[in-house]
C-alpha positions as a Markdown table, in Angstrom:
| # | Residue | x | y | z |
|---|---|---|---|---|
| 1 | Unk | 0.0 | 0.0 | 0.0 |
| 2 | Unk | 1.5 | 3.6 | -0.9 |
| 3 | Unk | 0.8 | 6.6 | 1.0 |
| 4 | Unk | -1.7 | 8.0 | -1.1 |
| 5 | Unk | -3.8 | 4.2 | -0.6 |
| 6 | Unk | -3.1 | 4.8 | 2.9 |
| 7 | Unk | -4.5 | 8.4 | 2.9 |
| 8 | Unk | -7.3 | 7.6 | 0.5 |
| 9 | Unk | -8.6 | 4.4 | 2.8 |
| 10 | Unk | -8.4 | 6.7 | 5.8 |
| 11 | Unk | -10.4 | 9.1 | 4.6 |
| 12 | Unk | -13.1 | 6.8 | 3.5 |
| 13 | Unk | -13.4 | 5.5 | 7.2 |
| 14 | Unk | -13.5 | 8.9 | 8.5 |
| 15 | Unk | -16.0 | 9.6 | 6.3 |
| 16 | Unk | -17.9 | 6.6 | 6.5 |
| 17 | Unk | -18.6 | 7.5 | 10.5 |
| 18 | Unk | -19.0 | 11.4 | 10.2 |
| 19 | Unk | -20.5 | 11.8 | 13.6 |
| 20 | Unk | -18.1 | 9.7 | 15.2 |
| 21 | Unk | -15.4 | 11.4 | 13.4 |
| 22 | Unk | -17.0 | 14.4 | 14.4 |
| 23 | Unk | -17.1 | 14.3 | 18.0 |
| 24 | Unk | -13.4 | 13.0 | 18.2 |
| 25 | Unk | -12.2 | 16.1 | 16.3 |
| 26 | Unk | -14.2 | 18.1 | 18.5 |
| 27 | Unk | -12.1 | 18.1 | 21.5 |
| 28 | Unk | -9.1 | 18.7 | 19.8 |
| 29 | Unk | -10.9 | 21.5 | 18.3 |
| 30 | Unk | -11.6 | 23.3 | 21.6 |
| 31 | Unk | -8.0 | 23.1 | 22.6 |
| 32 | Unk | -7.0 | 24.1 | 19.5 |
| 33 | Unk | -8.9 | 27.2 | 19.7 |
| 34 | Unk | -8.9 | 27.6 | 23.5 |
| 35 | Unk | -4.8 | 28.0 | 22.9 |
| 36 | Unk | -4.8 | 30.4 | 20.7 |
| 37 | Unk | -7.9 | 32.5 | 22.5 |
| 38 | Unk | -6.4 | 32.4 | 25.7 |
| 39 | Unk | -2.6 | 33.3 | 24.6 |
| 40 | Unk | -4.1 | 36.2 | 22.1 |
| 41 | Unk | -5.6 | 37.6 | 25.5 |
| 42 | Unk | -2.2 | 37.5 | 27.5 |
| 43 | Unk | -0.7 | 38.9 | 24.6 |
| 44 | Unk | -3.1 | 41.9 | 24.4 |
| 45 | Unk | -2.9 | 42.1 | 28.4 |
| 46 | Unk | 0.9 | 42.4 | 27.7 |
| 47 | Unk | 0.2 | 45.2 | 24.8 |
| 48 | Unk | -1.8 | 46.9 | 27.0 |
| 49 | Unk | 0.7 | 46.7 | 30.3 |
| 50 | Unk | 3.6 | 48.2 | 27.7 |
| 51 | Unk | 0.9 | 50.8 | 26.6 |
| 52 | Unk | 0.4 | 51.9 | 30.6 |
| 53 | Unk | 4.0 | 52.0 | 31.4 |
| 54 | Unk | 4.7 | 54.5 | 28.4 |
| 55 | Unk | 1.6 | 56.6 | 28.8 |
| 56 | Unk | 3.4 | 57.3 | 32.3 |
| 57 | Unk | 5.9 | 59.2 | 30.7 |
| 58 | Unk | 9.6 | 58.6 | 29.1 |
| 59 | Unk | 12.6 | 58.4 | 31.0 |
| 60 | Unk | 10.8 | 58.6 | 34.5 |
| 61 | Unk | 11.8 | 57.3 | 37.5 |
| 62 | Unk | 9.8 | 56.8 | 40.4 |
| 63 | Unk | 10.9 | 57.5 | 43.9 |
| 64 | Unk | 8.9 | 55.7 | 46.7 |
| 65 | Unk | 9.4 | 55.3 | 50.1 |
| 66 | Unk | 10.0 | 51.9 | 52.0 |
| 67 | Unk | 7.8 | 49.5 | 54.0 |
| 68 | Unk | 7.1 | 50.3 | 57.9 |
| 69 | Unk | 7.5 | 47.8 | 60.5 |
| 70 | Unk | 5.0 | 47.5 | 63.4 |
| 71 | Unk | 6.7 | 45.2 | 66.0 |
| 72 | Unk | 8.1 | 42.4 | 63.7 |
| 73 | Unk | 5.8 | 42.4 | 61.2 |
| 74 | Unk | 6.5 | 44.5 | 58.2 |
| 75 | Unk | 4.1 | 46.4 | 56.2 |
| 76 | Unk | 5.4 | 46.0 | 52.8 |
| 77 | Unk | 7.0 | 48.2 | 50.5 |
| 78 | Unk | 5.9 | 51.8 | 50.4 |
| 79 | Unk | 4.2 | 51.8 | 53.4 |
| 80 | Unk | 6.7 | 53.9 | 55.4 |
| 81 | Unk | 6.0 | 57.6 | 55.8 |
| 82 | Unk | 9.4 | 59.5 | 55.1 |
| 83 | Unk | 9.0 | 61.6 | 52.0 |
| 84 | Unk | 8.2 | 64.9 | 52.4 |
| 85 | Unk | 8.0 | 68.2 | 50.1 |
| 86 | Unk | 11.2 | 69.3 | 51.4 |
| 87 | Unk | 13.3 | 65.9 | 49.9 |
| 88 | Unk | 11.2 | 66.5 | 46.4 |
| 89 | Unk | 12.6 | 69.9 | 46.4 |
| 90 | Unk | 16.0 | 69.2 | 47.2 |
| 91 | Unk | 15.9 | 66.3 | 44.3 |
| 92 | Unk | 14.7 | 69.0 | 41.8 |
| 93 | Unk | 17.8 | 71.4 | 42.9 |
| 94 | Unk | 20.0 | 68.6 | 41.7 |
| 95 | Unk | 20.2 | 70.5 | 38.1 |
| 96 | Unk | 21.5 | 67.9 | 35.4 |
| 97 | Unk | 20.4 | 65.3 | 34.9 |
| 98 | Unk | 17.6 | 65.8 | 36.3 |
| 99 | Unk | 14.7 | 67.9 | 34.1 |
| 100 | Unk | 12.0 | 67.8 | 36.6 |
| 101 | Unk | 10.2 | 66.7 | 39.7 |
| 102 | Unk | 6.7 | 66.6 | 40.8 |
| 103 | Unk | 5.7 | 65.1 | 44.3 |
| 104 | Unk | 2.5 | 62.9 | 44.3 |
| 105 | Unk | 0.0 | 62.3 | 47.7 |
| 106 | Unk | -2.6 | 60.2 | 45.3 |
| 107 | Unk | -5.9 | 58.2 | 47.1 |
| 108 | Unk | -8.7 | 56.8 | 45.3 |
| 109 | Unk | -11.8 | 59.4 | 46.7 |
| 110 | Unk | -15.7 | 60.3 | 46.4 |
| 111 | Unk | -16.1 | 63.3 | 43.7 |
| 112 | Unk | -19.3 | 64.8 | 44.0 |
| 113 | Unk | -20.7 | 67.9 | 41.7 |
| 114 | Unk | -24.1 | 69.2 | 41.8 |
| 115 | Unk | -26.2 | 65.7 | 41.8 |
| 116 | Unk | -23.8 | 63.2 | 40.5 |
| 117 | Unk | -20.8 | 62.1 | 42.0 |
| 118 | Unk | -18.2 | 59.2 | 41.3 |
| 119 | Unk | -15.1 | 57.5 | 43.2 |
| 120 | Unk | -12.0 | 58.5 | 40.9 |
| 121 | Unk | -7.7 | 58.9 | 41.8 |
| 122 | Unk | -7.3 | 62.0 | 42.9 |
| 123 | Unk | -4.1 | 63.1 | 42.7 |
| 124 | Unk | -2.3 | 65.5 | 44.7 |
| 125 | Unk | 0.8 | 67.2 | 42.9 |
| 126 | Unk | 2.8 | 70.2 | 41.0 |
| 127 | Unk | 2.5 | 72.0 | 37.7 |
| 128 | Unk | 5.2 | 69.6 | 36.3 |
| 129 | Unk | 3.3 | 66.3 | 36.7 |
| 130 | Unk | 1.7 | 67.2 | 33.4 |
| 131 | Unk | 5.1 | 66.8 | 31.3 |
| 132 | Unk | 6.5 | 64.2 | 33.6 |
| 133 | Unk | 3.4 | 61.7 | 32.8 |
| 134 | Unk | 2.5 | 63.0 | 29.0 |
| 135 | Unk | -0.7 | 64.6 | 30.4 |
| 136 | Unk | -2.1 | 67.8 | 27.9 |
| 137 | Unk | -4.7 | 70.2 | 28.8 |
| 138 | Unk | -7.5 | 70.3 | 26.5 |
| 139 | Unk | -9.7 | 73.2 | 28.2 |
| 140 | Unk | -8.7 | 75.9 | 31.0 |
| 141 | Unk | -5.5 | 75.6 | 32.7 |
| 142 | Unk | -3.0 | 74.0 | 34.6 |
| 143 | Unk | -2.7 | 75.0 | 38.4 |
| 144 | Unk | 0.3 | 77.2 | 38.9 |
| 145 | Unk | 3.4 | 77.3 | 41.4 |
| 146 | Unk | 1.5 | 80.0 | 42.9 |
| 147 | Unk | -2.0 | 77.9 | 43.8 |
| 148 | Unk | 0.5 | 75.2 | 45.6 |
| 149 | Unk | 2.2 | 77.6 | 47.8 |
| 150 | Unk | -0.9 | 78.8 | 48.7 |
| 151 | Unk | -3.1 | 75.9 | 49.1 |
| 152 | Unk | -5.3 | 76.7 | 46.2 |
| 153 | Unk | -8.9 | 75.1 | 46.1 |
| 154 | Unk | -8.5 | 74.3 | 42.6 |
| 155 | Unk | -8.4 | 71.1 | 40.2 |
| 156 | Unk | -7.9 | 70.0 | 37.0 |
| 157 | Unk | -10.2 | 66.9 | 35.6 |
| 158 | Unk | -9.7 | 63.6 | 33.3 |
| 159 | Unk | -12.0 | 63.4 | 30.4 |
| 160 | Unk | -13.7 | 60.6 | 32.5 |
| 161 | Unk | -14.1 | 62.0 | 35.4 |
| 162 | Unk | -16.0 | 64.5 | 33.1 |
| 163 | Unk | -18.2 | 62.4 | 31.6 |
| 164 | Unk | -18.8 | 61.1 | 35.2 |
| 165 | Unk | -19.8 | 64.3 | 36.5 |
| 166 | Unk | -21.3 | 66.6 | 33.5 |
| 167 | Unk | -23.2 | 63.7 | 31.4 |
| 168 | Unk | -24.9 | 66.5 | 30.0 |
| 169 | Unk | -22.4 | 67.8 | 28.1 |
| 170 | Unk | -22.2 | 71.1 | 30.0 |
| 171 | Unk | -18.7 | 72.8 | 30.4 |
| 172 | Unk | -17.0 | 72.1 | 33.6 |
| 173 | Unk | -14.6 | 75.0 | 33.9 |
| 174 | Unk | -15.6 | 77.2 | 36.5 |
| 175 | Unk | -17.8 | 74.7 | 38.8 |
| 176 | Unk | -17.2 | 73.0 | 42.2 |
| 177 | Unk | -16.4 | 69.9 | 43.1 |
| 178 | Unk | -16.2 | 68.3 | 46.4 |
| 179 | Unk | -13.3 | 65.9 | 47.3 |
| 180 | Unk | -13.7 | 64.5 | 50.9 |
| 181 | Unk | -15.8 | 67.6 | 51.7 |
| 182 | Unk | -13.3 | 70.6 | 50.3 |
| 183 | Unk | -14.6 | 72.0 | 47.3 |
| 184 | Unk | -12.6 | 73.0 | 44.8 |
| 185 | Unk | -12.8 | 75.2 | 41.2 |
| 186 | Unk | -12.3 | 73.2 | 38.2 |
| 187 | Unk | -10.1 | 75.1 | 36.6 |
| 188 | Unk | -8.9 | 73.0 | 33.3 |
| 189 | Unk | -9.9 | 69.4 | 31.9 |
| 190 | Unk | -7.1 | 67.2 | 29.9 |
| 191 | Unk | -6.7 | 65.7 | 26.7 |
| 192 | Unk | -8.2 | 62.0 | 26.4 |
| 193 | Unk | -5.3 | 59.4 | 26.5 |
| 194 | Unk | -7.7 | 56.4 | 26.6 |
| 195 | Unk | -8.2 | 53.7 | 29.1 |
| 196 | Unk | -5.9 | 50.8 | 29.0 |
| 197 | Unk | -6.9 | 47.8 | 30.3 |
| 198 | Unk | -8.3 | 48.0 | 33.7 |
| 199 | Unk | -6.5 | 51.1 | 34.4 |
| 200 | Unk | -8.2 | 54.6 | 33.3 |
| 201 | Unk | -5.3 | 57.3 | 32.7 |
| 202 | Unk | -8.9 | 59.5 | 32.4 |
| 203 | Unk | -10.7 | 59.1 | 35.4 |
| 204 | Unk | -8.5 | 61.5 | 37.6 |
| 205 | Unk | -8.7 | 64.6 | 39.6 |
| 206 | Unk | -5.7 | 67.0 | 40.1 |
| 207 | Unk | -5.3 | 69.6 | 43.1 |
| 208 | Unk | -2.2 | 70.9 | 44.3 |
| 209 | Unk | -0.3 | 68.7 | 46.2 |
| 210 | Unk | -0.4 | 71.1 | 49.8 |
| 211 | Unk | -3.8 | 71.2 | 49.1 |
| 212 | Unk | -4.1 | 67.8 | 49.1 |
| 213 | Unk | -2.0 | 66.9 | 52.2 |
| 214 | Unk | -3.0 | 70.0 | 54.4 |
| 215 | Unk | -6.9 | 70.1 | 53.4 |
| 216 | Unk | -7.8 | 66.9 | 52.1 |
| 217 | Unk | -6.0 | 63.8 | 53.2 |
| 218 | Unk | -4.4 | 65.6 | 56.4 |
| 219 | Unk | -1.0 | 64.8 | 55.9 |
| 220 | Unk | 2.7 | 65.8 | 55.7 |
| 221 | Unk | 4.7 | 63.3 | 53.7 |
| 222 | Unk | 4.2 | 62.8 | 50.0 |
| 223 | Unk | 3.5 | 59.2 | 48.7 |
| 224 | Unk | 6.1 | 59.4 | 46.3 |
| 225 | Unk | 8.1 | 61.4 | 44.3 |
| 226 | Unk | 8.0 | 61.6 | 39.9 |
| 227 | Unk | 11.6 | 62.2 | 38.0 |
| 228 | Unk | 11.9 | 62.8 | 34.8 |
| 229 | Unk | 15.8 | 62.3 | 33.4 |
| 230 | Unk | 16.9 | 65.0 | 30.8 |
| 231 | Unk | 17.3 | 61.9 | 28.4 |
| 232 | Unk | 17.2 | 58.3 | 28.3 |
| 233 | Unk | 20.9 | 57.9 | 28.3 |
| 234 | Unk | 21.1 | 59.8 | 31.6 |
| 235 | Unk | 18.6 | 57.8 | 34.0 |
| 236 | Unk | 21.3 | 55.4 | 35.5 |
| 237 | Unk | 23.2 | 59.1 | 36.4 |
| 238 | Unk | 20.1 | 60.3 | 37.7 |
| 239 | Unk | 19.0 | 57.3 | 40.0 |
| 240 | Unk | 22.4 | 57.6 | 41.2 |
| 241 | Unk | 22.1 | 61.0 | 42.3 |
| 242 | Unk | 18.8 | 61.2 | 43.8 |
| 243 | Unk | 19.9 | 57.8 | 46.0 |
| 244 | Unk | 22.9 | 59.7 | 47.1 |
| 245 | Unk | 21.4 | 62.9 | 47.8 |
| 246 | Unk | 18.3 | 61.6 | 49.4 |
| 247 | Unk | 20.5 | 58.9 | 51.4 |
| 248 | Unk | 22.8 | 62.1 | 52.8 |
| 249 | Unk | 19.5 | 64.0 | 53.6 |
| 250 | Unk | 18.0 | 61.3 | 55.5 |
| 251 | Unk | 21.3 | 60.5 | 57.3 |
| 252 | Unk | 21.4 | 57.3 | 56.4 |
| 253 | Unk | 24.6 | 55.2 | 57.7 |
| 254 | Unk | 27.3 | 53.4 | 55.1 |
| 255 | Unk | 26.1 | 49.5 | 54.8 |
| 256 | Unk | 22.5 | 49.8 | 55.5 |
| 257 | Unk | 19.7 | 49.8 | 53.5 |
| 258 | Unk | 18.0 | 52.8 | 51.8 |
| 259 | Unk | 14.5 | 53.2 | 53.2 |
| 260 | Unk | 13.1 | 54.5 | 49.9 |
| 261 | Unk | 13.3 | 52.6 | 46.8 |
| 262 | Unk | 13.6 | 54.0 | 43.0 |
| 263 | Unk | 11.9 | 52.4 | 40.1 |
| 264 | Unk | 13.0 | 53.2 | 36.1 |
| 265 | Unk | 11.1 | 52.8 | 33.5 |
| 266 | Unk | 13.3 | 49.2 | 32.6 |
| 267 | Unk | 12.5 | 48.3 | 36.2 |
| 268 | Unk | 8.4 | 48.4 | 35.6 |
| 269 | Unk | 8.8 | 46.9 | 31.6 |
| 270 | Unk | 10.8 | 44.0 | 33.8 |
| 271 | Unk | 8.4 | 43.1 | 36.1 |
| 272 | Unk | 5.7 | 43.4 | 33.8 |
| 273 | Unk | 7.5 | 41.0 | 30.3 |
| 274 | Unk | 7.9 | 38.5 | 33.4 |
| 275 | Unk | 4.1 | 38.9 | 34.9 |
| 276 | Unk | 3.0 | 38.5 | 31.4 |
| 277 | Unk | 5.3 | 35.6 | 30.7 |
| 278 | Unk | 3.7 | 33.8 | 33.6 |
| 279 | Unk | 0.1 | 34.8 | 33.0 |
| 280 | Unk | 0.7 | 33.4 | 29.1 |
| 281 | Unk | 2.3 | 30.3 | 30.4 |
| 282 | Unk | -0.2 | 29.7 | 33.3 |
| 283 | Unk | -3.4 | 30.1 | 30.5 |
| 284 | Unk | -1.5 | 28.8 | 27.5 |
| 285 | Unk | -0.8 | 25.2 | 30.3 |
| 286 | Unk | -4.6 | 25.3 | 31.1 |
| 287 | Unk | -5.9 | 25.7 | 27.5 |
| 288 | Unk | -3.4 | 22.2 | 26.2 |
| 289 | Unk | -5.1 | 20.2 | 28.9 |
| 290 | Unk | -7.9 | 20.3 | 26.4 |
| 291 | Unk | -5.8 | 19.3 | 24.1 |
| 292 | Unk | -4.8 | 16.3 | 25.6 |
| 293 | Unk | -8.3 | 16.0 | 26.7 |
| 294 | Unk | -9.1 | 15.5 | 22.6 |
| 295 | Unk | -5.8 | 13.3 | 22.0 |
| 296 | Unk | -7.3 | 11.0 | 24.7 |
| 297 | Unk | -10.5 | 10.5 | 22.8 |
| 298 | Unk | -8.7 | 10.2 | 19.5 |
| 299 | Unk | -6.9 | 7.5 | 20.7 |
| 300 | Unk | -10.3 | 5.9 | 22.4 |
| 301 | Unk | -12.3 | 6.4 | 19.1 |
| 302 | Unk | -9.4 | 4.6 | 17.3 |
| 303 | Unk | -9.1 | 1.8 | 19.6 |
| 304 | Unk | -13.2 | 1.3 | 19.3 |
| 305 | Unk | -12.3 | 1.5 | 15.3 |
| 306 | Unk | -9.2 | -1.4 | 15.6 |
| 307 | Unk | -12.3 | -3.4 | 17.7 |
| 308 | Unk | -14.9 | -2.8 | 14.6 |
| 309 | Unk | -12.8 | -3.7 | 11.7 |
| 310 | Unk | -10.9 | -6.7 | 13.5 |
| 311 | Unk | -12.0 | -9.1 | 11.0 |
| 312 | Unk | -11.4 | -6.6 | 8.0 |
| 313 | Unk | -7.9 | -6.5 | 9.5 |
| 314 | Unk | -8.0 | -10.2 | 9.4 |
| 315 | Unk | -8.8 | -10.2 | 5.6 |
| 316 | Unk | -6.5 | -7.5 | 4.7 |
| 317 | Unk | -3.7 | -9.7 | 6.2 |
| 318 | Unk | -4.7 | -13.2 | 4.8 |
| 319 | Unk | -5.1 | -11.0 | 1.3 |
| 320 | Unk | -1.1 | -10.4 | 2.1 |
| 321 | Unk | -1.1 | -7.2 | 3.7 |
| 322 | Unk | 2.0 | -6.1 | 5.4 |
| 323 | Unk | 2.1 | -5.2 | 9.2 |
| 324 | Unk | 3.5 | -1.8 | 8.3 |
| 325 | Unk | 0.3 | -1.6 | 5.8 |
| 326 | Unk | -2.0 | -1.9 | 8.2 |
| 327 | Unk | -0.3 | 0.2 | 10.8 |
| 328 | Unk | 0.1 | 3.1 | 8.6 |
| 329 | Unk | -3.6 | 2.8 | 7.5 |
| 330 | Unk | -4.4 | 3.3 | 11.2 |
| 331 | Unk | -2.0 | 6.3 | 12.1 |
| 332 | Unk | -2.8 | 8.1 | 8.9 |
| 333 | Unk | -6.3 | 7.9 | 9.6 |
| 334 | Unk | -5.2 | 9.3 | 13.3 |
| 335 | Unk | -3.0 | 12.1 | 11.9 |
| 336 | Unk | -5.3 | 13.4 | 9.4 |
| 337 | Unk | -8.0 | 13.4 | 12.3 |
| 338 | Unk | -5.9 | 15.2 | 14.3 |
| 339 | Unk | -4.3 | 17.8 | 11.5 |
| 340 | Unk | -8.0 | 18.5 | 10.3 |
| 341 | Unk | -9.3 | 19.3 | 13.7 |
| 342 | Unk | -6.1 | 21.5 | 14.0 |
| 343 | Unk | -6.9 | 23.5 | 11.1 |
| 344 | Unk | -10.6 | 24.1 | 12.0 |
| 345 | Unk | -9.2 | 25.0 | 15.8 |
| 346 | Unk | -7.4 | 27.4 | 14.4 |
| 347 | Unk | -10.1 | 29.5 | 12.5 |
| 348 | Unk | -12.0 | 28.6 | 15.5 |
| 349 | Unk | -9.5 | 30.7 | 17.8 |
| 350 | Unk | -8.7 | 33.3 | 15.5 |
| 351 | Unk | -12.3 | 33.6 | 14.8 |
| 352 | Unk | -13.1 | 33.7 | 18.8 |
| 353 | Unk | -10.2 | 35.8 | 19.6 |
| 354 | Unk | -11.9 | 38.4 | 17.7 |
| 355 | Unk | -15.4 | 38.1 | 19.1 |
| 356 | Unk | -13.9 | 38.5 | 22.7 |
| 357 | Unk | -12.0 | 41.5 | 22.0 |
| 358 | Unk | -15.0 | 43.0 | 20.3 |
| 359 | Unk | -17.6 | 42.0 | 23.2 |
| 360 | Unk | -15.3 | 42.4 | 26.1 |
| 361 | Unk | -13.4 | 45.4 | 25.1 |
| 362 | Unk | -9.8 | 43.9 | 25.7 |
| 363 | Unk | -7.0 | 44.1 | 23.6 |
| 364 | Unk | -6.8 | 40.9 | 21.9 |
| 365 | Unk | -3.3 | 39.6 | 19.8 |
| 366 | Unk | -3.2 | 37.0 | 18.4 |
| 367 | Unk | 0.4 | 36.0 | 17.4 |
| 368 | Unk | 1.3 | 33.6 | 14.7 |
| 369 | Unk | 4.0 | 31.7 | 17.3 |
| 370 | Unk | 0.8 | 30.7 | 19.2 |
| 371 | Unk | -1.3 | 29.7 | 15.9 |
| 372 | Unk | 1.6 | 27.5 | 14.5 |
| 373 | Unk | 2.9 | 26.2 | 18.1 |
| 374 | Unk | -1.2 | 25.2 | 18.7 |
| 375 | Unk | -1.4 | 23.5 | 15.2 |
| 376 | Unk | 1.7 | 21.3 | 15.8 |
| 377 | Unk | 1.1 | 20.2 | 19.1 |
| 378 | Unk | -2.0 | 19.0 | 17.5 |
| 379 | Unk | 0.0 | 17.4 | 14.7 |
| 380 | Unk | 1.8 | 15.6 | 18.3 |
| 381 | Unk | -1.2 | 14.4 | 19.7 |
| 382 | Unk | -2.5 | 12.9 | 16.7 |
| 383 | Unk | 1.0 | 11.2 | 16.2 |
| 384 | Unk | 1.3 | 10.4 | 20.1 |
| 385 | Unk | -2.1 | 9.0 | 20.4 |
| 386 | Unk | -3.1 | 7.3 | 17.3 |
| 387 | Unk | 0.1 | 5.1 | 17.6 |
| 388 | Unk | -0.8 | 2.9 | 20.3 |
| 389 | Unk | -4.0 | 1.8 | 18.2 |
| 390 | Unk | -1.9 | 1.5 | 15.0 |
| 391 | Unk | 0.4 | -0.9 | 16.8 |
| 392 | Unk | -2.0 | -3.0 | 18.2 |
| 393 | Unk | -4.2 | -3.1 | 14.8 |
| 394 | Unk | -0.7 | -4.2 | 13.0 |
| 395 | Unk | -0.3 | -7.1 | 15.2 |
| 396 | Unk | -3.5 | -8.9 | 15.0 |
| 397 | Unk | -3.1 | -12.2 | 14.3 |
| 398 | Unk | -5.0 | -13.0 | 10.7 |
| 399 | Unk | -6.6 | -16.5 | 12.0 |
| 400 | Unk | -7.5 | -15.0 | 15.5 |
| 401 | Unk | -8.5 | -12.1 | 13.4 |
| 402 | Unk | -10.7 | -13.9 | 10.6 |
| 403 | Unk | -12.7 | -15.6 | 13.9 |
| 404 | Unk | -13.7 | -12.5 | 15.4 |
| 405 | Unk | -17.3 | -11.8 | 16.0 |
């Protein structure tokens, strides 16, 4: 028997039991596409992640303090209370390379204006934050050096945090909002940068940062402090100079940690390649158990298949039919079982990938590594699984064969 006999006989016995073939291609359908779906999502998630950290401005670094200890148990990291105005300021005299600093005091809050109200990040801060994290005013203006010094009841709004409180379309400059019971002139609105994700650039409300410790959160440290490097090249000089400056203000002793930590740009598009590396892995691992799932049924309906045709076997062999003819009848009727329900998967998955991105409103990619990598570990499970039945089929005995009822 040549190959093409081989393919030809295998797809008359496919054919010849379409449901059966059916419902055995079906599983390794659904991991086909299930692979593809779920990696396409932790690939947009990762898109999306990249997006966040760039939309927080370029060469930034962020300065945060470290974790407090009550007793022995410690709090975890920026819980600690020991950055204040005074080390922001002392950062931003640095000159070269540093371009600019803005201090942050930032709590999620209850925004209320006129009848509607909304829980949004209010943010706490200086004139600079705007550069720092790519924000650009699309109405009014920015609060001035001037409004922090004097803690100014003013603000400046996100798009969202528009929509949330002026559904009606009505201009917002020059109306009160309340945040934690101190009202507060809108004074500007900013240009739309668009949600990402589960995170909402938009939905924010600036006030100067002594406004913001003194009248709204009652506070005198800063929850962390944003520097922006005069170029890329220059962050690893800047880092270095704000940890030694801020380490000699705080009188911090040779040997021992800093109680403050600073984060880069590379440090945040680190952590989150290796959180997306694991959330891909850890879906991409629970979508292939389907996939086994299917080869396992393959390799069940093939088995039932050796059982049915055990005295066509028999005649096949006393009609002086190899072993080897019989055994590739068997796998090539498992392979092209297996390579068909791959290639349906796979507009399946593409297909689906698409429909969750438009209903859900994620960021969906799908990337052709995880189409062909889903497609040949298909191609595997056909070969893995249909070879057991193969073998067994091969090594009937014709007489034991011809008697079987």
């Amino acid at each position: 028997m040549t190959t093409d006999d081989a393919v030809a006989t295998a797809l008359r016995s496919l054919a010849s039991n379409k449901m059966r073939s059916a419902l055995t291609a079906l599983g390794v359908i659904i991991g086909v596409a299930a692979v593809i779906t779920m990696v396409a999502i932790a690939g947009g998630a990762r898109q999306q992640q990249m997006q966040t950290i760039q939309s927080m401005g370029t060469n930034v670094l962020t300065v945060r303090p470290g974790q407090a200890r009550q007793g022995m148990v410690f709090m975890g990291g920026g819980t600690a209370e020991n950055l204040t105005l005074d080390h922001a300021a002392r950062v931003a005299r640095l000159g070269d390379p540093i371009a600019a600093v803005a201090p942050e005091m930032s709590r999620t809050a209850t925004i209320k204006a006129g009848s509607q109200n909304t829980v949004t990040n209010v943010v706490g801060t200086t004139p600079e934050y705007l550069s720092i994290r790519n924000y650009r005013l699309a109405t009014g203006r920015m609060f001035t050096d001037t409004d922090v010094h004097g803690d100014r009841r003013v603000a400046v709004i996100g798009s969202t945090t528009v929509k949330n409180l002026f559904p009606d379309g009505s201009s917002p400059l020059g109306q009160r909002l309340r945040v934690q019971g101190i009202t507060c002139e809108i004074i500007g609105t900013l240009v739309e940068k668009g949600a990402m994700g589960f995170m909402d650039p938009d939905d924010i409300v600036m006030i100067p940062v002594t406004t913001a410790m003194h009248r709204v959160f009652g506070t005198d440290h800063v929850r962390s402090i944003s520097v922006q490097a005069t170029s890329l090249a220059l962050v690893p000089a800047a880092q270095a100079e704000i940890e030694k400056e801020l380490r000699r203000v705080m009188k911090v002793p040779e040997g021992t940690d800093s109680p403050f930590n600073i984060r880069t740009q590379a440090d945040w598009v680190d952590l989150a390649e290796q959180t997306s590396r694991t959330f891909t892995l850890l879906l991409g691992a629970i979508a292939s158990v389907s996939l086994l799932v299917g080869g396992i049924g393959i390799m069940n309906i093939m088995l039932v298949s050796v059982t049915e045709r055990t005295r066509e076997i028999g005649v096949r062999k006393a009609m002086g039919a190899r072993r080897r003819d019989v055994w590739m009848q068997f796998f090539i009727e498992a392979i092209v079982l297996s390579l068909v329900s791959g290639l349906v998967g796979v507009g399946v998955g593409v297909g689906g990938s698409a429909i969750v991105g438009k209903f859900t409103g994620w960021t969906v990619l799908v990337a052709p590594g995880s189409v062909v990598l889903a497609f040949g570990f298909a191609a595997l499970v056909g070969v893995f699984f249909g070879m057991y039945p193969a073998v067994k089929a091969s090594r009937l005995d014709p007489v034991e064969a011809l008697r079987y009822e």
